[in-house]
C-alpha positions as CSV (number, residue, x, y, z in Angstrom):
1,X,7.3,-4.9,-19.6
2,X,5.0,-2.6,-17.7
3,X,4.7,-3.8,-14.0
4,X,0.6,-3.3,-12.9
5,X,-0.2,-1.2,-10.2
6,X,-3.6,-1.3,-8.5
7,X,-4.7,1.8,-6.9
8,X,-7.5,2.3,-4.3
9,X,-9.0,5.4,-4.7
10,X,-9.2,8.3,-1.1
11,X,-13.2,7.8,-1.2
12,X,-12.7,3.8,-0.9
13,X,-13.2,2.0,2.9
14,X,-12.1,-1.5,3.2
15,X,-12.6,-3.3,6.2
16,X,-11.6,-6.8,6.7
17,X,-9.0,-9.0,4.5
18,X,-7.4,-7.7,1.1
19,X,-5.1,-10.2,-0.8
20,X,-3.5,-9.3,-3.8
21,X,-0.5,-10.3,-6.1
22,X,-0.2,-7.6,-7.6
23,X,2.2,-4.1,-6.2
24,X,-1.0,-1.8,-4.5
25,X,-1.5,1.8,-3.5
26,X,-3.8,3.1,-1.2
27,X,-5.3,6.1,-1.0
28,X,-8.3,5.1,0.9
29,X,-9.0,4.0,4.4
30,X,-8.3,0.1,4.9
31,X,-8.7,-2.1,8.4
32,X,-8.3,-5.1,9.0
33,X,-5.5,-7.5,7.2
34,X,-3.5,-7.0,3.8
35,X,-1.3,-9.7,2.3
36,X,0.2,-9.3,-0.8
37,X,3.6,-11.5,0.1
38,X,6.3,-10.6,-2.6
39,X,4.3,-7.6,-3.7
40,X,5.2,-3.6,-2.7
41,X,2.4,-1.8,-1.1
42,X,2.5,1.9,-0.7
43,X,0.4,3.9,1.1
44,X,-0.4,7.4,-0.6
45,X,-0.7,10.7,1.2
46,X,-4.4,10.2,1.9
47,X,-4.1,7.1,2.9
48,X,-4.9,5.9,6.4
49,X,-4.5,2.0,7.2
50,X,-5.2,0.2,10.6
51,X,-4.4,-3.2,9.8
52,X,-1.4,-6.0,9.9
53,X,0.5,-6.0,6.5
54,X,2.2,-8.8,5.1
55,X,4.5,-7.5,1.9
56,X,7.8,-7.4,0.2
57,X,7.7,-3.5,1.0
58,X,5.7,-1.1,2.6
59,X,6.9,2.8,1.2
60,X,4.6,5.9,2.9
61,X,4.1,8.5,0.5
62,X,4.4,12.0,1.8
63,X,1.8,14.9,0.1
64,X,3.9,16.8,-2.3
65,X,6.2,13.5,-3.3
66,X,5.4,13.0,-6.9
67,X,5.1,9.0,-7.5
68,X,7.5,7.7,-10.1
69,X,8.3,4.5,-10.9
70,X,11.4,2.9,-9.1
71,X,11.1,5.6,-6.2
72,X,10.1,4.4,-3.5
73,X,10.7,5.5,0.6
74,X,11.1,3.7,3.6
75,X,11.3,0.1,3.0
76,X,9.5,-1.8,5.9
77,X,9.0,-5.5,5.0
78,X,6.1,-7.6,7.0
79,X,6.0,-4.6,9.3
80,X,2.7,-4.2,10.7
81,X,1.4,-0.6,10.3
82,X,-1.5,1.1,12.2
């Protein structure tokens, strides 16, 4: 079974709370709180975040790292990142 991955695009700005229970990549700019528990968030290479983070994971995408499935780099979990 497929695992779903929700993805928030470079041109999206978030500012405040974002729960989720689902794994979530941003690409976007997001401030403010992000709790997703026993979920893996990963911030893409355009991603900027300014905000506490509450997950399983938190893996930083570099540019030129090609996502795949299963890779994932620096494992951080309920690390706040800012």
């Amino acid at each position: 079974m497929e695992k779903d991955i929700v993805n928030i695009g470079k041109s999206v700005v978030i500012k405040g709370e974002l729960n989720g229970s689902e794994d979530l990549t941003i690409e976007g700019h997001v401030e403010g709180t992000i709790q997703l528990r026993e979920h893996v968030l990963t911030i893409g290479p355009n991603g900027r975040i300014k905000a506490q983070v509450f997950a399983k994971s938190v893996d930083r995408a570099r540019r030129g790292d090609r996502q795949r499935h299963g890779h994932r780099q620096g494992r951080h979990p309920r690390r706040r990142v800012g």
